[in-house]
N, CA, C and O of each residue as an XYZ file, in Angstrom:
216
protein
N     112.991    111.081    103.396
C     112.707    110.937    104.814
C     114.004    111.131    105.577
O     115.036    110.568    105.212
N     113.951    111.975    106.697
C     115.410    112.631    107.332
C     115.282    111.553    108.294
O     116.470    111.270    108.449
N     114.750    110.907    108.906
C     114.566    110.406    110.189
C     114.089    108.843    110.410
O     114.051    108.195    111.456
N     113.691    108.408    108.887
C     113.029    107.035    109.167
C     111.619    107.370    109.336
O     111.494    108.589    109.458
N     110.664    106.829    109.382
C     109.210    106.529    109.890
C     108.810    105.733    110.964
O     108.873    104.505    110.897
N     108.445    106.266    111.847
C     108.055    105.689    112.949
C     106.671    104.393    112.622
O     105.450    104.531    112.557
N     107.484    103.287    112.487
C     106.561    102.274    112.121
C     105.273    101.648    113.371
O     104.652    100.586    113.316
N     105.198    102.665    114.358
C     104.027    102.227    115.485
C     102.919    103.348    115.414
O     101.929    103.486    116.132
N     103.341    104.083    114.389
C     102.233    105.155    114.298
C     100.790    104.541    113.671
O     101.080    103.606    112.924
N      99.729    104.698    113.712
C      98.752    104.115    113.503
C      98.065    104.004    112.338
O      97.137    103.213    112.173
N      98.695    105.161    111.087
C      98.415    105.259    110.267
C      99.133    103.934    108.818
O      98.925    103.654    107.637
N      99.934    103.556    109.854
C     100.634    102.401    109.101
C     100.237    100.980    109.795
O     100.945    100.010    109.526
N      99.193    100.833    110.629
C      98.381     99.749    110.850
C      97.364     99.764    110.341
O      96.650     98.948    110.925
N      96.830    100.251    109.528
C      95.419     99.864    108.379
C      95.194     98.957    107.869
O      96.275     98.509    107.485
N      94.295     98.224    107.537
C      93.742     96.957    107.241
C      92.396     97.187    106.065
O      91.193     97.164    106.326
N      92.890     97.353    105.056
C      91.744     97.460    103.979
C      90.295     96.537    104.005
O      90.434     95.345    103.730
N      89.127     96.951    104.274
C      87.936     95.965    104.319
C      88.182     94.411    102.900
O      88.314     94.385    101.676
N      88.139     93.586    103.773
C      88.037     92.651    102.441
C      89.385     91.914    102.485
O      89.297     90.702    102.290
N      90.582     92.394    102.698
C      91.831     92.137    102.949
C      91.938     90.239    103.499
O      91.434     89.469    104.317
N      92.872     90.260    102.481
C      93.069     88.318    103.277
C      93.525     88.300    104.895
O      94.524     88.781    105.428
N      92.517     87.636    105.400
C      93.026     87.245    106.724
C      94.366     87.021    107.359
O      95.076     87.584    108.192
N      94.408     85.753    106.458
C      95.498     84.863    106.321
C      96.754     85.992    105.941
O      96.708     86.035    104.712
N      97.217     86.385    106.133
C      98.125     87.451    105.331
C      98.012     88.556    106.384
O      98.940     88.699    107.180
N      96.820     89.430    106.445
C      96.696     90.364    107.644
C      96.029     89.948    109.248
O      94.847     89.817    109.566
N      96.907     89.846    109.838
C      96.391     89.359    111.287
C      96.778     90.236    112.653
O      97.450     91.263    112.558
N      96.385     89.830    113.684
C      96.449     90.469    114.600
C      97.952     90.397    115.209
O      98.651     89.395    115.058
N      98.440     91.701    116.001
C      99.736     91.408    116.150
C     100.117     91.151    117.451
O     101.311     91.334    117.689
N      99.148     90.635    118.693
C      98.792     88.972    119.217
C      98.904     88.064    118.813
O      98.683     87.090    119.533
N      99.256     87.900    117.615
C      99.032     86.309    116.604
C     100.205     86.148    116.491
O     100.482     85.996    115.301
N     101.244     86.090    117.264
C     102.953     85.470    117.703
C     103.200     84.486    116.546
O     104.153     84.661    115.786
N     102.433     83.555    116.419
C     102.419     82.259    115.823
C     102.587     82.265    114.298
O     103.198     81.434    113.627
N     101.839     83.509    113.815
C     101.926     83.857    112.321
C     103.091     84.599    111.960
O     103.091     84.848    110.754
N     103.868     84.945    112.440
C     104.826     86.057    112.548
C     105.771     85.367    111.192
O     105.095     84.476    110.678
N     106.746     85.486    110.685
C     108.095     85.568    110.143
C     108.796     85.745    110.458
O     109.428     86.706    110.019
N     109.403     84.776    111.742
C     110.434     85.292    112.429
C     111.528     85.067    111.733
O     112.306     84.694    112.611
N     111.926     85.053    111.046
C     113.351     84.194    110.072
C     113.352     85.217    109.178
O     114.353     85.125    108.467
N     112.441     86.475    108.801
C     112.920     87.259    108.265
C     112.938     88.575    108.954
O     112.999     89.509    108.155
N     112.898     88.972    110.391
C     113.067     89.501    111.519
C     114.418     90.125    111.004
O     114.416     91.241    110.486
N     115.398     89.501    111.130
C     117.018     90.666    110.784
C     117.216     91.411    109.880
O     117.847     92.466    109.940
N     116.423     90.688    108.450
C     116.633     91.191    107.082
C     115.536     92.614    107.282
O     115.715     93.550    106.502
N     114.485     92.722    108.278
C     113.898     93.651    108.269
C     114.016     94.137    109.037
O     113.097     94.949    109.140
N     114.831     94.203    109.990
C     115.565     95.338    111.176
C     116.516     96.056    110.312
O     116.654     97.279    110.356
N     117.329     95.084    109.335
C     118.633     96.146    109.214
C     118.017     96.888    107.887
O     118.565     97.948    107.585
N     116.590     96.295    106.803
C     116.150     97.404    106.175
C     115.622     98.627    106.802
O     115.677     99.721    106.241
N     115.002     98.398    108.214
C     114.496     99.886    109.042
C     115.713    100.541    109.425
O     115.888    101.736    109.188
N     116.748     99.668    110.131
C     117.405    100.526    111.161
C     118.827    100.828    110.488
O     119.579    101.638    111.030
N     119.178    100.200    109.354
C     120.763    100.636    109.097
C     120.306    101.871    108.107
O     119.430    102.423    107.441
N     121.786    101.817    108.634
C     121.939    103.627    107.782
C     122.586    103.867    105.790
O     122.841    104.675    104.896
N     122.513    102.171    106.258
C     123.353    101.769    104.349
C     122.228    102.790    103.279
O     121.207    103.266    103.775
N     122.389    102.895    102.616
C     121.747    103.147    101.471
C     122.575    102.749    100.206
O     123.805    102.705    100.195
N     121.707    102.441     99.061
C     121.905    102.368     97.560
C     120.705    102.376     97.289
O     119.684    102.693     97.899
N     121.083    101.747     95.673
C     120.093    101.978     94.803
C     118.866    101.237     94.957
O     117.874    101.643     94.351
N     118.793    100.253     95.650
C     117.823     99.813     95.995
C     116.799    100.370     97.508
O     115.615    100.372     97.842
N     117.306    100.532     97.723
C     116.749    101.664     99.333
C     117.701    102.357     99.680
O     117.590    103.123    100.637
């Protein structure tokens, strides 16, 4: 990927029939969020680091 993936594209909001609630929710649902792992998953989208693990 040259560019990253645009993570608001719609094809990466899918929700498999059957899927745990609890786990997949609406993203109105503020309250369910993970905010405490918010940085660790900005700087996996947005930094430019790479290794062997990503």
């Amino acid at each position: 990927v040259v560019n990253g993936i645009d993570v608001f594209d719609p094809k990466f909001n899918i929700v498999s029939p059957g899927c745990d609630m609890s786990i997949y929710f609406p993203y109105s649902d503020k309250l369910k969020r993970l905010t405490t792992l918010h940085g660790a998953i900005r700087k996996l989208l947005y930094s430019s680091e790479q290794n062997d693990e990503y």
